[in-house]
ROKOLNU-228268 format. One record per residue: x, y, z of N, C-alpha, C, O, CB in turn; residue number from 0. Coordinates in Angstrom, 1 decimal, padded with zeros to 4 digits, m for minus. Atoms other than C-alpha are relative to their C-alpha. Glycine has a CB too. Example, Ala and Ser with C-alpha at 12.3 -4.5 7.8 and 13.67 -1.06 7.14 Angstrom:
<recs>
REC;000.9;m001.2;000.0;012.3;m004.5;007.8;000.9;001.2;000.0;001.9;001.2;000.7;m001.0;000.0;001.2;0
REC;m000.9;m001.1;000.0;013.7;m001.1;007.1;m000.8;001.1;000.8;m000.3;002.2;000.9;000.4;000.5;m001.4;1
</recs>
This chain:
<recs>
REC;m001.1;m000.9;m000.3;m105.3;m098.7;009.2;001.3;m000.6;m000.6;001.7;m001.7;m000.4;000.2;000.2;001.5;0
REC;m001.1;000.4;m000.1;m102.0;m098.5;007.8;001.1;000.4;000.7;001.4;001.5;001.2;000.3;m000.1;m000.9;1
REC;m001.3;m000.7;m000.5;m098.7;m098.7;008.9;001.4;000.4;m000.9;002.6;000.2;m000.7;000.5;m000.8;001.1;2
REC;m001.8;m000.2;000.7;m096.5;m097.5;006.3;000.0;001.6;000.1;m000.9;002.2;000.5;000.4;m000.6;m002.0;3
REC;m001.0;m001.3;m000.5;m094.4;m094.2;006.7;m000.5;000.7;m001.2;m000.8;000.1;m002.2;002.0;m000.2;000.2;4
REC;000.1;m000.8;000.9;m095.3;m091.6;004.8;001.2;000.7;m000.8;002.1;001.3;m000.2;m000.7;000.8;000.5;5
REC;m001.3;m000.4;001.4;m093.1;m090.8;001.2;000.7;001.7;001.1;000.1;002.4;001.9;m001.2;000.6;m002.4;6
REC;m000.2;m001.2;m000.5;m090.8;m087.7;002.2;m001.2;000.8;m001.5;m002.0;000.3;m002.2;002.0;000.4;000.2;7
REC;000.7;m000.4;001.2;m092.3;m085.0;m000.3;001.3;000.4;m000.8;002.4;000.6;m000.2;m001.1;001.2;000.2;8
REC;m000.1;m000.1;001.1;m091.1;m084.4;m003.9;000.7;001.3;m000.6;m000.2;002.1;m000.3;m001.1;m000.2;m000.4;9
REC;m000.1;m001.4;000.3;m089.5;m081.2;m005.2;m000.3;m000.3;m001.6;m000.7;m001.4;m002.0;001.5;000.8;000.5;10
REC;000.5;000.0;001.4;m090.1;m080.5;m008.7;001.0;m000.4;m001.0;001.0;m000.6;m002.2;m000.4;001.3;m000.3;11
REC;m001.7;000.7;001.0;m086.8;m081.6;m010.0;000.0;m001.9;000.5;000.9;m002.7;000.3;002.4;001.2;001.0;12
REC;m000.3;001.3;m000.4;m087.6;m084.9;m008.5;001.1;m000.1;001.3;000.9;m001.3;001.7;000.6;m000.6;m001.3;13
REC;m000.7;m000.1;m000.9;m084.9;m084.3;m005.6;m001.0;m000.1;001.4;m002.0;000.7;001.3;000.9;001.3;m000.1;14
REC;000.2;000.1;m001.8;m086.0;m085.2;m001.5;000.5;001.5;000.5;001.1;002.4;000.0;001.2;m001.6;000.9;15
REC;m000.8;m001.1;m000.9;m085.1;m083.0;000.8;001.2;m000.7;000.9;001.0;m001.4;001.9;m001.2;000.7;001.2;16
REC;m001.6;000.0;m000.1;m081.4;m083.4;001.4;000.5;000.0;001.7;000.4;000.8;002.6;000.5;001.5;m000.8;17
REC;m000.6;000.4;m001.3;m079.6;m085.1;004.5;000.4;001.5;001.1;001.3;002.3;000.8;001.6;m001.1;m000.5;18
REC;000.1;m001.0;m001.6;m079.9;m082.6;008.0;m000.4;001.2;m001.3;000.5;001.8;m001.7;002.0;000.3;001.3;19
REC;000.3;m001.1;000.5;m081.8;m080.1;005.8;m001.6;000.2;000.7;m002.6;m000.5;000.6;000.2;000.0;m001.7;20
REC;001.3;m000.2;m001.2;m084.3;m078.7;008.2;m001.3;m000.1;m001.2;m001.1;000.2;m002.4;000.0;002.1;001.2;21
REC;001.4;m000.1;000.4;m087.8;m079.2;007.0;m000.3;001.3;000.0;m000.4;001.9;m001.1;m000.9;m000.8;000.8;22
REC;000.6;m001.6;m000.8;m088.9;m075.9;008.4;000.6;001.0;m000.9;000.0;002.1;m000.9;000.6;000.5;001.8;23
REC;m000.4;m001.0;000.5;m086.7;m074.0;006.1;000.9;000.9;000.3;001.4;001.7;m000.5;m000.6;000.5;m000.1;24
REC;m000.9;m000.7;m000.5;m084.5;m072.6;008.3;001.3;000.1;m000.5;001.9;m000.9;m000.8;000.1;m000.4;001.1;25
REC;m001.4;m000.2;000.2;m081.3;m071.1;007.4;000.4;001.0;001.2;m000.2;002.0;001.6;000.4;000.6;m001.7;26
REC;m000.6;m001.0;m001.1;m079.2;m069.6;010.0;000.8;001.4;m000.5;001.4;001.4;m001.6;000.9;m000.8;000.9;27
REC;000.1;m001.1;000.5;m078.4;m066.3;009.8;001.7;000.6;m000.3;002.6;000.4;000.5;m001.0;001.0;001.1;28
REC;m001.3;m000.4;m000.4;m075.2;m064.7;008.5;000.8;000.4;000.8;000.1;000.9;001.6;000.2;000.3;m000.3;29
REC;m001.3;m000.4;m000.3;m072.0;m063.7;009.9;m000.5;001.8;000.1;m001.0;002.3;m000.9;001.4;m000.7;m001.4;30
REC;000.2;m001.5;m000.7;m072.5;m060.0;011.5;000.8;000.6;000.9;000.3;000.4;002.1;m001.0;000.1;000.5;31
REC;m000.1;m000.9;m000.9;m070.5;m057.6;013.4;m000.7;m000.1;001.4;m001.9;000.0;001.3;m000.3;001.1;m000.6;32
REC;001.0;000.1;m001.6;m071.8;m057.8;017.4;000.1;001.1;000.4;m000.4;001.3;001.5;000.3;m001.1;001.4;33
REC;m000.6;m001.6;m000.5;m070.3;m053.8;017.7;000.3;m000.4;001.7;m000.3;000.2;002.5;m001.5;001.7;m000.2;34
REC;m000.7;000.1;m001.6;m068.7;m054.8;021.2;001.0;001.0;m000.1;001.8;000.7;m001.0;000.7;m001.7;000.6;35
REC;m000.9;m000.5;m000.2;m066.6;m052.1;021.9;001.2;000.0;000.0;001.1;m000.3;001.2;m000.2;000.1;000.4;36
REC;m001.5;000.1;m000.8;m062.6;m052.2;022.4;000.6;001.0;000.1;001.2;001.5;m000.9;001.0;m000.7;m000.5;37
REC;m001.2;m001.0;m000.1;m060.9;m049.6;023.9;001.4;m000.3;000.0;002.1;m001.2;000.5;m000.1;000.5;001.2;38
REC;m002.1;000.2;000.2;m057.1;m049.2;023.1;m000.1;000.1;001.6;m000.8;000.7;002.4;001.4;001.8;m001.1;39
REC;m000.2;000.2;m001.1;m055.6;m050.2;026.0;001.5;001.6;000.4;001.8;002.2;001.4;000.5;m001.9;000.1;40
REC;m001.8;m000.5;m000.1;m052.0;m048.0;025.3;000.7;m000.8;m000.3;001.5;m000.4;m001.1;000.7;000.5;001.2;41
REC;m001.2;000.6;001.0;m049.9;m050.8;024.4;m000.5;m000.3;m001.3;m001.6;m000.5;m001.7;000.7;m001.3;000.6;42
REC;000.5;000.2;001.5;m049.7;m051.4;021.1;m000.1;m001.5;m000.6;m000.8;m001.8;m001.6;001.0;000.9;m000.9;43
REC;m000.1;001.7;000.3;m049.0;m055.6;020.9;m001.1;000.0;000.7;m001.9;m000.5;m000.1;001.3;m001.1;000.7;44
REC;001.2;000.4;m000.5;m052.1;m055.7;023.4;m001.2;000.3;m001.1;m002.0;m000.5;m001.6;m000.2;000.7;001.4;45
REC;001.1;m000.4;000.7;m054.2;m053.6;021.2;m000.1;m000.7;m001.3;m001.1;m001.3;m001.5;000.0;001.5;m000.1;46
REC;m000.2;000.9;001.1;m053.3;m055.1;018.0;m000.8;m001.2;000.0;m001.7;m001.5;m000.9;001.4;m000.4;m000.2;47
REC;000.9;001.4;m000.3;m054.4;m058.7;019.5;m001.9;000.1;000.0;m002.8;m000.7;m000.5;000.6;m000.5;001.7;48
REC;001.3;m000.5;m000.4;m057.6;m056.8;020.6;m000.7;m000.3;m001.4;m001.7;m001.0;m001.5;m000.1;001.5;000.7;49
REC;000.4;m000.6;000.8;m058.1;m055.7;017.3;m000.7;m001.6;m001.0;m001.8;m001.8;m001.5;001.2;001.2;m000.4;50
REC;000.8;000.9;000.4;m058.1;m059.0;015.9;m001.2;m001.0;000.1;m001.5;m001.8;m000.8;000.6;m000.3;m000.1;51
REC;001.3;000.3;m000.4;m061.1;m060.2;017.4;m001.0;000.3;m000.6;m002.1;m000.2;m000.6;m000.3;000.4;001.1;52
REC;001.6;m000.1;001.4;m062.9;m058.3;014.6;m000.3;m000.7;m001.1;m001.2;m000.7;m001.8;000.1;001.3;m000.9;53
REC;000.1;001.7;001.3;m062.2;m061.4;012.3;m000.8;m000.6;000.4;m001.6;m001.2;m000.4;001.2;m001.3;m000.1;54
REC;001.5;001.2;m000.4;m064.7;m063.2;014.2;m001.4;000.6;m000.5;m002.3;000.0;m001.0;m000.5;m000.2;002.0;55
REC;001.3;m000.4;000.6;m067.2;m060.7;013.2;m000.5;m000.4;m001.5;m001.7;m000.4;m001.8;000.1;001.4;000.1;56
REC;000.5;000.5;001.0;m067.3;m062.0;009.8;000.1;m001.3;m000.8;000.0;m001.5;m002.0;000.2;000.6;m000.6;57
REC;m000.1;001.4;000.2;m066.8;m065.8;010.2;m001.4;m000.4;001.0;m002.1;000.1;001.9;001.8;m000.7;000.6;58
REC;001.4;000.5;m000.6;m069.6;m068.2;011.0;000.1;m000.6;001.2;001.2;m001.1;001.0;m000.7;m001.0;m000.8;59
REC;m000.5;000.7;m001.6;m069.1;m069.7;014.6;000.2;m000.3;000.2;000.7;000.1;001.3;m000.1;m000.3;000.8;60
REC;m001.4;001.6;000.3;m067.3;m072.8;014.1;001.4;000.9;m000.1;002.5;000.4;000.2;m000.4;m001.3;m002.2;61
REC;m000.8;m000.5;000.7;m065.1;m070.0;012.9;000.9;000.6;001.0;002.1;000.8;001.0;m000.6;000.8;m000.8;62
REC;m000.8;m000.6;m001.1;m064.5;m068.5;016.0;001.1;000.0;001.5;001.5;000.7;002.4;m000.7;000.4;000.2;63
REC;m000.9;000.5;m001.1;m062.6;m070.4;018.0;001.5;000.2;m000.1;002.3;000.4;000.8;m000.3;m001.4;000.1;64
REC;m001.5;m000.2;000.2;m059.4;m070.1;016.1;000.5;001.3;000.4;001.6;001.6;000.8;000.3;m000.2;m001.5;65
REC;m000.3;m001.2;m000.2;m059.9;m066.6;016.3;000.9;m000.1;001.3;002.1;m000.1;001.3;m001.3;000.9;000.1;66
REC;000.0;m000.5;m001.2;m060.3;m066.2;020.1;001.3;m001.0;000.6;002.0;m000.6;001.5;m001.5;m000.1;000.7;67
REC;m001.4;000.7;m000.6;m057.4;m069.1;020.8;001.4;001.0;m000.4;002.4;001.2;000.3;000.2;m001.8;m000.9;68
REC;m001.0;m000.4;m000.1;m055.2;m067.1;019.0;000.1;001.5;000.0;000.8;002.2;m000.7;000.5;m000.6;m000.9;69
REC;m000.5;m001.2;m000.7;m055.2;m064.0;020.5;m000.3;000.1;001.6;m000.2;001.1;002.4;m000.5;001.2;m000.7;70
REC;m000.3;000.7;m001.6;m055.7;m065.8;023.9;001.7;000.0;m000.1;002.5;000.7;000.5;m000.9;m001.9;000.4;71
REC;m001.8;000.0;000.3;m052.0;m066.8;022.7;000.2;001.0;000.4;000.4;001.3;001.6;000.8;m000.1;m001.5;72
REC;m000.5;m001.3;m000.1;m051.3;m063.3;021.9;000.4;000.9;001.2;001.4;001.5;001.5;m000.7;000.6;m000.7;73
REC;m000.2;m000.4;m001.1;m052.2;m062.2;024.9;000.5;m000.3;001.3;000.5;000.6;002.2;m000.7;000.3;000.0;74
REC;m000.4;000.5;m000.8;m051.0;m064.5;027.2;001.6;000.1;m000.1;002.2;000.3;001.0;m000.6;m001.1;m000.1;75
REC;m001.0;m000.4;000.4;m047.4;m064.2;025.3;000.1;001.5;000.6;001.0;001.6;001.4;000.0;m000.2;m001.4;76
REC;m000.2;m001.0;000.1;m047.8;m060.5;025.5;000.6;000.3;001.7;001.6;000.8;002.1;m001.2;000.7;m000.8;77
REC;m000.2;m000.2;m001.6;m048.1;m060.6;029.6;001.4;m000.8;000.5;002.0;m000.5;001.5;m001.6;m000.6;001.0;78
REC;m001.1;000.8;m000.7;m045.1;m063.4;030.0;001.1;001.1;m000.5;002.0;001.1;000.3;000.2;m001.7;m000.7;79
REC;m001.1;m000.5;000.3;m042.9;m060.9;028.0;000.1;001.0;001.0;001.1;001.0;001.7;000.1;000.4;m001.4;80
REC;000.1;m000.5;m001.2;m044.0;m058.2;030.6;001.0;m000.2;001.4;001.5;000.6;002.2;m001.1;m000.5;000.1;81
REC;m000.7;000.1;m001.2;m042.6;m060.1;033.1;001.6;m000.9;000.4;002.2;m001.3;001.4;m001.1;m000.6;000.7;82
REC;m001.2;000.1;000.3;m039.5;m061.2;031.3;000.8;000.9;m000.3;002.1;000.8;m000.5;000.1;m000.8;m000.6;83
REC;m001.1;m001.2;m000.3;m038.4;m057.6;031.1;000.3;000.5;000.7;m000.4;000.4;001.7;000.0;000.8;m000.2;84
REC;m000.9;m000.7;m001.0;m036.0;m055.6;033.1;m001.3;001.3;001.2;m001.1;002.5;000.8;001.6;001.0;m001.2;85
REC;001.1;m001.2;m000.3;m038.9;m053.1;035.1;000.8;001.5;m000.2;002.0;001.4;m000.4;m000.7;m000.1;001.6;86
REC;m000.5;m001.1;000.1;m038.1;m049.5;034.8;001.6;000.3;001.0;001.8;000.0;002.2;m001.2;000.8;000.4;87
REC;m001.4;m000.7;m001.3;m034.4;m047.9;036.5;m000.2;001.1;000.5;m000.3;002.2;m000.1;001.5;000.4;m000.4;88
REC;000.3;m001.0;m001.0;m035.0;m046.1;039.4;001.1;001.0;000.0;002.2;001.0;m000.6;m000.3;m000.7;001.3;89
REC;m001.6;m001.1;m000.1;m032.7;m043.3;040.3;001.0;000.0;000.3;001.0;m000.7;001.3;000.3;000.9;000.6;90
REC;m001.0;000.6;m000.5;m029.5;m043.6;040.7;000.5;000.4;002.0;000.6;001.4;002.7;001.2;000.5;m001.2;91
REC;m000.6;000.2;m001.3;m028.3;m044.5;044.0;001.0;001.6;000.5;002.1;001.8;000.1;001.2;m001.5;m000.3;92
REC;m000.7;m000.8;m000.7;m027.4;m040.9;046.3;001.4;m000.2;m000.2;001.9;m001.3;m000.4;m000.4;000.0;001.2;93
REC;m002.2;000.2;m000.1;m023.2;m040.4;046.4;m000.6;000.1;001.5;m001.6;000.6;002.0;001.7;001.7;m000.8;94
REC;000.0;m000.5;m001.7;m022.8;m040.5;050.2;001.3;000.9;000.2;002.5;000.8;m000.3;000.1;m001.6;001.2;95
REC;m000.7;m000.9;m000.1;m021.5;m037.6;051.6;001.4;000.0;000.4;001.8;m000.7;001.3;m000.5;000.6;000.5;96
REC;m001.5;m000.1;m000.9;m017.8;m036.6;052.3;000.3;m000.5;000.9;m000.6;m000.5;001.7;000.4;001.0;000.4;97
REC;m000.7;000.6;m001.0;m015.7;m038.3;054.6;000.8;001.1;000.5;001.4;001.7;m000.5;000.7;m001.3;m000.3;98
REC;m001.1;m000.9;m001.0;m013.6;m035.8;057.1;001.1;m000.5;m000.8;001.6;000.1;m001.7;000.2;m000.3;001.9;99
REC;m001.1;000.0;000.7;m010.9;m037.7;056.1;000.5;000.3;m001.8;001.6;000.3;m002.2;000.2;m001.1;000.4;100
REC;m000.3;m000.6;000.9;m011.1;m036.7;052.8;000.8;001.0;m000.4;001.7;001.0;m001.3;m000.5;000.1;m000.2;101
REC;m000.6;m001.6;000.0;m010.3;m033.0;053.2;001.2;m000.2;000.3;001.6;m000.7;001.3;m000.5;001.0;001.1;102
REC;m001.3;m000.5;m000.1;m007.1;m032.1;052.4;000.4;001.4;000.7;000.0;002.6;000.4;000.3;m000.1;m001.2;103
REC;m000.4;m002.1;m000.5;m005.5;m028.9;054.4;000.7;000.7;m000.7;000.9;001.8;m000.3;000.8;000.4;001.4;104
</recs>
């Protein structure tokens, strides 16, 4: 019996098979669309952010982190401005009615 390691195998150009290159053949599969839905929300800075989330659909996975950080940003910005605006103005404040003494005779 021996113990020596068996040669890798040979390609025809003389080349090994090449550092982390699966044996098996595997290649992983491209970059694809996942069709996840997004409904518009009504605002239009939210939806915009939304929208970019479709960039991930054609980056490879490593890819997608920048995506999703930055419209985590977006959207985290979008809600602080929310609540650094004035909210709507309500109606104006009733007049209060005549005073007796008002009336002139």
């Amino acid at each position: 019996m021996s113990d020596a390691v068996p040669e890798p195998a040979v390609q025809e150009n003389g080349a090994g098979p090449q550092p982390g290159e699966a044996e098996s053949g595997y290649e992983p599969a491209a970059p694809a669309p996942l069709g996840v839905p997004r409904t518009p929300t009504g605002n239009a800075e939210v939806d915009a952010r939304l929208a970019r989330l479709a960039d991930a659909d054609h980056l490879a996975t490593d890819g997608h982190v920048e995506v999703y950080e930055d419209v985590h940003r977006g959207l985290r910005d979008a809600l602080t401005a929310l609540d650094a605006r004035p909210g709507p103005q309500g109606p104006p404040a009733p007049s209060p009615p005549p005073s007796p003494y008002d009336r002139r005779s």
